[in-house]
TISE-994612 format. One record per residue (C-alpha): residue number from 1; residue in one letter; y, x, z. Coordinates in pm, 1 decimal. Layout:
<nodes>
- nr,rest,Y,X,Z
- NUM,a,Y,X,Z
...
</nodes>
This chain:
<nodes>
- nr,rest,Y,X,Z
- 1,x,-4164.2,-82.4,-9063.5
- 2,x,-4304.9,243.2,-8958.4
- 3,x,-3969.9,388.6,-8837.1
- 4,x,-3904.0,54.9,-8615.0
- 5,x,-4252.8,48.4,-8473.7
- 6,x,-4196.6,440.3,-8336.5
- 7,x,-3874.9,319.3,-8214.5
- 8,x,-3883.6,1.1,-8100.8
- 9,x,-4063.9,-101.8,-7721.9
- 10,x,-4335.8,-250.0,-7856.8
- 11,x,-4416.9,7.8,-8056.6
- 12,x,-4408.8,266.6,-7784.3
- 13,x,-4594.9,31.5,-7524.2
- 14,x,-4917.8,31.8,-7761.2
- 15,x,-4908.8,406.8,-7846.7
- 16,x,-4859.2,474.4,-7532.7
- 17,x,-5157.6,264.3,-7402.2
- 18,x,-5379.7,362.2,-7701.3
- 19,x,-5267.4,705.7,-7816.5
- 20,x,-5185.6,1011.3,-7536.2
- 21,x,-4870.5,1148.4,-7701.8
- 22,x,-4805.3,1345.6,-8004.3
- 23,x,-4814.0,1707.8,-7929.6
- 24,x,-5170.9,1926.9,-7766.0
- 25,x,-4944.7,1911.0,-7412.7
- 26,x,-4971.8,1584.0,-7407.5
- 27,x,-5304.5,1533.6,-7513.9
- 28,x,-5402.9,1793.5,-7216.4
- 29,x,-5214.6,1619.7,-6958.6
- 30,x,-5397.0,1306.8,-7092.4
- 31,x,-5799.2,1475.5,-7054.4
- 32,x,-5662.0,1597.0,-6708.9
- 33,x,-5611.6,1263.8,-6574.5
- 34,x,-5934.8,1108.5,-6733.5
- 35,x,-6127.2,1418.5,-6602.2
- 36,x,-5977.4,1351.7,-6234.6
- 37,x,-6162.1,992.3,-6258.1
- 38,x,-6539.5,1165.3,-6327.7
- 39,x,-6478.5,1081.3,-6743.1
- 40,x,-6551.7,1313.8,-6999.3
- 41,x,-6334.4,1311.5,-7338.6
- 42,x,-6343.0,1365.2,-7715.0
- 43,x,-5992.6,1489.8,-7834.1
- 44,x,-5887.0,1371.1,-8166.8
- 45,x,-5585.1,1442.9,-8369.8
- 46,x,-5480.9,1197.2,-8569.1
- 47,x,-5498.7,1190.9,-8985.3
- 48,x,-5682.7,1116.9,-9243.0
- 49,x,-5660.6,1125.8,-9621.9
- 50,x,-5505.2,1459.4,-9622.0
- 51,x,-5487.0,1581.1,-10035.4
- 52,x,-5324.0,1929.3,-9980.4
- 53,x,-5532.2,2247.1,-9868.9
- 54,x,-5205.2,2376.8,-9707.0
- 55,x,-5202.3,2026.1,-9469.6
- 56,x,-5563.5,2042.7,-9419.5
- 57,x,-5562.4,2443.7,-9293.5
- 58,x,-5284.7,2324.1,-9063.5
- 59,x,-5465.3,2026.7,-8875.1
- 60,x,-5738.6,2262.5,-8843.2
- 61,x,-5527.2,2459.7,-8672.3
- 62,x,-5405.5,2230.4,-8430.9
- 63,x,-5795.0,2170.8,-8364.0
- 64,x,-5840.3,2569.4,-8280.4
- 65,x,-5541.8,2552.0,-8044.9
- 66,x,-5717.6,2233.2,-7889.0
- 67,x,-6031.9,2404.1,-7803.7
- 68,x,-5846.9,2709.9,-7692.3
- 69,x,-5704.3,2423.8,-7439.7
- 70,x,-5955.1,2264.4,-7353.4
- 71,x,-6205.5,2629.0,-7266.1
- 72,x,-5851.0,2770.2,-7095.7
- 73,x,-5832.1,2484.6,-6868.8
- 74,x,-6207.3,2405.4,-6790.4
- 75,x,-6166.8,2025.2,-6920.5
- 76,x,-6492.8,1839.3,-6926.5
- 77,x,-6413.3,1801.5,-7318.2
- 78,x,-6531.4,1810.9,-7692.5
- 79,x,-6304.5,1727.2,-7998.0
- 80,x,-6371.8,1521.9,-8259.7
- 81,x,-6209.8,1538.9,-8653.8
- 82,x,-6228.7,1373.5,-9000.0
- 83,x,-6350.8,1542.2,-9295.8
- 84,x,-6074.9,1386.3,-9524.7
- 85,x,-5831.1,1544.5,-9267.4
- 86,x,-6025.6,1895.5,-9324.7
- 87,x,-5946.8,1854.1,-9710.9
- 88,x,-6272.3,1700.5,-9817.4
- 89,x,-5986.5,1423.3,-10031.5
- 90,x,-5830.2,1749.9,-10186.3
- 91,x,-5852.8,1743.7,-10555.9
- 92,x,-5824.4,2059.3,-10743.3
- 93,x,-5506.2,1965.5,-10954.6
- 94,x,-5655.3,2047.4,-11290.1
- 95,x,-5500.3,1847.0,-11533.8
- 96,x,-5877.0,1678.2,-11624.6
- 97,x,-5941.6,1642.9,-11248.7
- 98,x,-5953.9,1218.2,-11259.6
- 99,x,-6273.5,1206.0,-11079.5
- 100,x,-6236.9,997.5,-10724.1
- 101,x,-6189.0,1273.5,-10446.6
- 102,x,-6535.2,1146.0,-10249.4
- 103,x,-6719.4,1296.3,-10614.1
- 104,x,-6436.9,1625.9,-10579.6
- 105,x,-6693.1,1911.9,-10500.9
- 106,x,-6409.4,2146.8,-10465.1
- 107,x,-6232.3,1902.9,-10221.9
- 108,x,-6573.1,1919.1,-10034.6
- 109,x,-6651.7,2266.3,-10039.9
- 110,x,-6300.7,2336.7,-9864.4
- 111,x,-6403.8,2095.4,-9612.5
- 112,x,-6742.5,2280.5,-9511.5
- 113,x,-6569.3,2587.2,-9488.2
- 114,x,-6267.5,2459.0,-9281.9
- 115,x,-6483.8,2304.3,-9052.7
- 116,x,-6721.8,2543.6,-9001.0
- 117,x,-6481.9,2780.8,-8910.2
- 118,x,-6356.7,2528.8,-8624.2
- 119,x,-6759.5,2462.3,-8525.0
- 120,x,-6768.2,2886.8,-8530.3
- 121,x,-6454.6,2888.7,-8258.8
- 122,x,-6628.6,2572.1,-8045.1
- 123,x,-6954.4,2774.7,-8054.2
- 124,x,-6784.5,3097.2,-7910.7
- 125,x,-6673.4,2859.7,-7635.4
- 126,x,-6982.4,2661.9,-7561.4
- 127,x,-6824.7,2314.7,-7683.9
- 128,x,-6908.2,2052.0,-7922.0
- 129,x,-6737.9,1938.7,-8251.1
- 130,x,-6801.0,1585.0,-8359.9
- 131,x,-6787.0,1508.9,-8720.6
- 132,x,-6630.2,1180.5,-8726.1
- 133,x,-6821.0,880.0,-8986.2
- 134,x,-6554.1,731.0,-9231.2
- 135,x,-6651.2,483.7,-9513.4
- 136,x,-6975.4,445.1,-9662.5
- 137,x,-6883.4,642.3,-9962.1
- 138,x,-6877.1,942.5,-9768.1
- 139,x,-7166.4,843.4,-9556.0
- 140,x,-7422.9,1107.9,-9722.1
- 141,x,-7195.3,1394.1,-9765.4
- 142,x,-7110.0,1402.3,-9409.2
- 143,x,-7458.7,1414.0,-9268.8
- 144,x,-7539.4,1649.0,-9507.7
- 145,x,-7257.9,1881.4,-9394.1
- 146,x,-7311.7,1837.5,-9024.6
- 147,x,-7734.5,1966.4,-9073.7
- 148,x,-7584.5,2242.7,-9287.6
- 149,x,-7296.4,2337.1,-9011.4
- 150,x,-7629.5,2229.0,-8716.2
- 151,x,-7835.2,2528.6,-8902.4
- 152,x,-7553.3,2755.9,-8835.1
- 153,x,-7442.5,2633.3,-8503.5
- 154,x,-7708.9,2465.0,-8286.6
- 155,x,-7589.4,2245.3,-8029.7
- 156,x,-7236.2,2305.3,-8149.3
- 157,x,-7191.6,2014.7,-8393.9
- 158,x,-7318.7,1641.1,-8413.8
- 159,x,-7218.9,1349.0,-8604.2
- 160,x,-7179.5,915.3,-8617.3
- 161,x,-7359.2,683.1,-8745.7
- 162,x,-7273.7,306.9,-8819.7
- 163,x,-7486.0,18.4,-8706.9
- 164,x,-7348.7,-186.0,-8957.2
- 165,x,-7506.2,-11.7,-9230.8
- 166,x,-7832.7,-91.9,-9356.2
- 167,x,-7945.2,293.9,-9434.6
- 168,x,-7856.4,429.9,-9054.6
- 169,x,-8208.0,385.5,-8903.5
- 170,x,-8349.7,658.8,-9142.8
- 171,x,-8050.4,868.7,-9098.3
- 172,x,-8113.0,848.8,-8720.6
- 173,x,-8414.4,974.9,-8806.7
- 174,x,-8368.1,1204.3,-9000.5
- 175,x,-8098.7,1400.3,-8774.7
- 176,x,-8291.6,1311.5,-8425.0
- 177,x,-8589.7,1496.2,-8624.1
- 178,x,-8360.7,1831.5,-8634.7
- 179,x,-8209.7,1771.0,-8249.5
- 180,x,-7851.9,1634.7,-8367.2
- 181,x,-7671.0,1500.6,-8175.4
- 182,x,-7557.6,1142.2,-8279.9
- 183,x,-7248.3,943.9,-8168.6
- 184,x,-7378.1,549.3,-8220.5
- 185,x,-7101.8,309.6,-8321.0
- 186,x,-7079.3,-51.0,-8492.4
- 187,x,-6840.2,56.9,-8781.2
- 188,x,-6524.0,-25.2,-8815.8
- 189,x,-6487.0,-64.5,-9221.7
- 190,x,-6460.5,-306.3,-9418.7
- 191,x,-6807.8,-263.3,-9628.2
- 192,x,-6974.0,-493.8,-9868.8
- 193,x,-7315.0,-668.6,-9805.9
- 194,x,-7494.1,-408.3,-10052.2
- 195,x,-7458.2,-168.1,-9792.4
- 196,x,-7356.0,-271.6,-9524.0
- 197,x,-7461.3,-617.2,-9284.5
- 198,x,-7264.7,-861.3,-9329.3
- 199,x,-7332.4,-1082.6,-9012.3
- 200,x,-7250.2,-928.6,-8666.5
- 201,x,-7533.0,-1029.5,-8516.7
- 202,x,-7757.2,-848.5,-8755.6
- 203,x,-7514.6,-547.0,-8695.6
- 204,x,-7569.9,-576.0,-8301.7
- 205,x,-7954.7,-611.4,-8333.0
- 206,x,-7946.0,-274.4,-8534.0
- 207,x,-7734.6,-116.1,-8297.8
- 208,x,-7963.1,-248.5,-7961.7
- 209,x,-8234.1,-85.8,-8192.8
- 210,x,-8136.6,234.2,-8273.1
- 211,x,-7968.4,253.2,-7920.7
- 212,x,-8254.1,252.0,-7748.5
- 213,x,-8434.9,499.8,-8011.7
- 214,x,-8145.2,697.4,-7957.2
- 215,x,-8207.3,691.5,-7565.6
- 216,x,-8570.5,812.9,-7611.3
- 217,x,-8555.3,1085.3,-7830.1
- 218,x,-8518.3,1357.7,-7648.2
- 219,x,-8176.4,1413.8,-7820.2
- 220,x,-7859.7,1359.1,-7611.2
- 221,x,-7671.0,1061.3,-7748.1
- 222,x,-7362.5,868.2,-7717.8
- 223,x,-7352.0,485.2,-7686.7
- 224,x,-7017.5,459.3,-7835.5
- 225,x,-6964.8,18.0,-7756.7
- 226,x,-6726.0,-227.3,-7559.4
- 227,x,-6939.9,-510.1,-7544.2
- 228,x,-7065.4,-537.2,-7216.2
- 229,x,-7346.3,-707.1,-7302.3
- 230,x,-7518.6,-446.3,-7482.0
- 231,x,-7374.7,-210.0,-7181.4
- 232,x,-7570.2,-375.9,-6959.1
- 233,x,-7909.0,-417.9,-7190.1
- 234,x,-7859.5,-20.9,-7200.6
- 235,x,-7871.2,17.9,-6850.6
- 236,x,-8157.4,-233.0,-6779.2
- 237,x,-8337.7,-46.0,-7038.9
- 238,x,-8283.1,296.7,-6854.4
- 239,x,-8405.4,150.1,-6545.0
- 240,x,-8697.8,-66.6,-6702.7
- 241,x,-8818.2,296.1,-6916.5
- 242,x,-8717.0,554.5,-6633.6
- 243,x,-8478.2,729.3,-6880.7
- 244,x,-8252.3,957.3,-6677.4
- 245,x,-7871.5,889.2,-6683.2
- 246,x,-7831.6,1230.8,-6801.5
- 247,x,-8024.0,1129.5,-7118.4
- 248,x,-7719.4,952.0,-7269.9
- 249,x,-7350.0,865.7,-7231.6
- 250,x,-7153.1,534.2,-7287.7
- 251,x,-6826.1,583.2,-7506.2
- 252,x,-6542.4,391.8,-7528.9
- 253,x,-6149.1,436.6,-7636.8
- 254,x,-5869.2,530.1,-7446.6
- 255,x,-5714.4,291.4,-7339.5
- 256,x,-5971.6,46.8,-7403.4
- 257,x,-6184.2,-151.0,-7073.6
- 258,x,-6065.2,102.7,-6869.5
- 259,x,-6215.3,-73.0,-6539.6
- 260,x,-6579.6,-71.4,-6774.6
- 261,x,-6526.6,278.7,-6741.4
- 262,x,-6434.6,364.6,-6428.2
- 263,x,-6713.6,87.3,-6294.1
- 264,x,-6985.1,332.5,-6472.9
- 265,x,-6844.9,627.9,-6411.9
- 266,x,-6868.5,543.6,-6037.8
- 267,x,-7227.4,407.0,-6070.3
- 268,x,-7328.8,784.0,-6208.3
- 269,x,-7352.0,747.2,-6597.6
- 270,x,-7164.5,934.7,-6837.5
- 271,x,-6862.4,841.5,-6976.2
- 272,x,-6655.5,991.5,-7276.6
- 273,x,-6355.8,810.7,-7387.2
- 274,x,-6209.8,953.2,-7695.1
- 275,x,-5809.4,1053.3,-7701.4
- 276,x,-5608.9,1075.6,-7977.5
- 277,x,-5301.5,1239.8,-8030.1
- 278,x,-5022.7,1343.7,-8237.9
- 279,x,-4775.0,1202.7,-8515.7
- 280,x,-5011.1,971.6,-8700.2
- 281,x,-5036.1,708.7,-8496.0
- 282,x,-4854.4,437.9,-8623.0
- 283,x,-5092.8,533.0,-8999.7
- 284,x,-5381.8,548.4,-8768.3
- 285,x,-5290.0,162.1,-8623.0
- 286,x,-5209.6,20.8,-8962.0
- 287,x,-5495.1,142.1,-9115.8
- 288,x,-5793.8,52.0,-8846.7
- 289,x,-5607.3,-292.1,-8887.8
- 290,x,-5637.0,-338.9,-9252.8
- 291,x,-5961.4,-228.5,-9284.3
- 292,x,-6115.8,-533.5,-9030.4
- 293,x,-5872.5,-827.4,-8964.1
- 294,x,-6063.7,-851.0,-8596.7
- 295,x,-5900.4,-508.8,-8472.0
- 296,x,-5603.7,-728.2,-8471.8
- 297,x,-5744.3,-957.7,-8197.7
- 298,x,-5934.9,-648.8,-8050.5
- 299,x,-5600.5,-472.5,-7943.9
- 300,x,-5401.2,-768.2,-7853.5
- 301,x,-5658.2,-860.0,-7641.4
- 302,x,-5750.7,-500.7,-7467.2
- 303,x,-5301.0,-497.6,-7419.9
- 304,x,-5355.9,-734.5,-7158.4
- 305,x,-5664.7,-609.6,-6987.7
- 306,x,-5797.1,-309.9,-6784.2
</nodes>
């Protein structure tokens, strides 16, 4: 399936409207054009759920020769990553080692210092790393990490938080209380309702909230959302509160309501849209599928639109 969905048209038409390319060339070329429209990016490469130190050294790596790119070229860019891709799912390959890798302290440890040695390099440049959010199991260890790496590198590392889950309004909190910057998305896992809200309305409410606490904090923040309807309650908000555009940024995917973008971009607000790159797509698709049948409706629909 995989090797027919690399080769086959369709398979090409959505990486190609959904993913920049595979290689850091193409990923450049890709933040070039975006940056020529008044759009700022994230640049991602793509993995996950990597269980070797040697595999998780090398896509850190490819993220030092990406912010080499990015400060060479004067992009308007930060890069985002996954701690499971910086080896935080390595086990240690003791024979006794049977515990999940999310409870693998070792797996962890190599994580914090992989990353902080690609937060060190983004400091020296004046960028930003973003710590990606991945399940809820993983929820504590990665905010944990980022205020550790945040301590070390002011300014030079932030973090996401879901909507969805019932905990993130006292995690907003807690890292708007140290100046962190916070990337504010819906979620896209599939969660159960002990953590987690199961009803999207309930998950929208939540994110209007901490949206707008996000807005007033003091602390620069992303309002990572499609749904123009809370786009637009953001921006009457602004105007109603007399919150500066520079306050906040909307975020959105590449490829994704690409006239939304462009409409705001023009009317002055920031915009990020978040490019990913590199071999992994096709694990990338098949997994944000699986995790929430509505992706499934989500891409076919944004195929057809701009």
């Amino acid at each position: 399936m995989r090797g027919w969905a690399e080769r086959s048209r369709v398979g090409r038409r959505l990486a190609g409207r959904f993913v920049a390319g595979t290689t850091i060339e193409d990923a450049v070329a890709a933040c070039e054009r975006v940056n020529a429209e008044g759009i700022a990016v994230s640049v991602d490469s793509l993995g996950e759920s990597v269980t070797l130190e040697a595999e998780a050294r090398a896509a850190a790596e490819v993220y030092h020769r990406v912010l080499d790119a990015i400060a060479e070229r004067k992009l308007n860019a930060n890069v985002s990553l996954k701690l499971t891709q910086m080896g935080a799912s390595c086990r240690s390959g003791r024979a006794d080692a049977r515990e999940d890798a999310k409870n693998n302290n070792e797996g962890w440890a190599l994580a914090e210092e992989i990353v902080g040695g690609v937060v060190e390099r983004a400091a020296r440049l004046g960028l930003l790393v973003r710590i990606d959010m991945e399940g809820s199991a993983h929820t504590e260890a990665t905010i944990a990490m980022t205020e550790r790496l945040h301590a070390r590198f002011p300014g030079s590392v932030g973090t996401v938080l879901q909507s969805y889950l019932y905990r993130t309004e006292g995690d907003a909190e807690r890292l708007l209380g140290q100046g962190i910057r916070i990337r504010l998305c819906k979620g896209a896992y599939q969660e159960p309702a002990e953590v987690a809200f199961p009803a999207k309305k309930d998950v929208d409410a939540n994110y209007v909230k901490l949206m707008k606490r996000g807005a007033t904090s003091g602390v620069f923040c992303g309002i990572a959302t499609h749904d123009e309807a809370i786009v637009e309650e953001m921006r009457q908000f602004a105007r109603a509160q007399g919150i500066a555009k520079s306050a906040f940024e909307f975020q959105m995917l590449y490829g994704v309501r690409r006239g939304l973008q462009r409409r705001l971009a023009a009317e002055g607000y920031g915009v990020r849209v978040y490019i990913p790159f590199g071999t992994a797509w096709y694990p990338y698709f098949m997994r944000r599928l699986a995790e929430r049948p509505a992706n499934v409706v989500f891409l076919a629909r944004n195929l057809l639109r701009s």
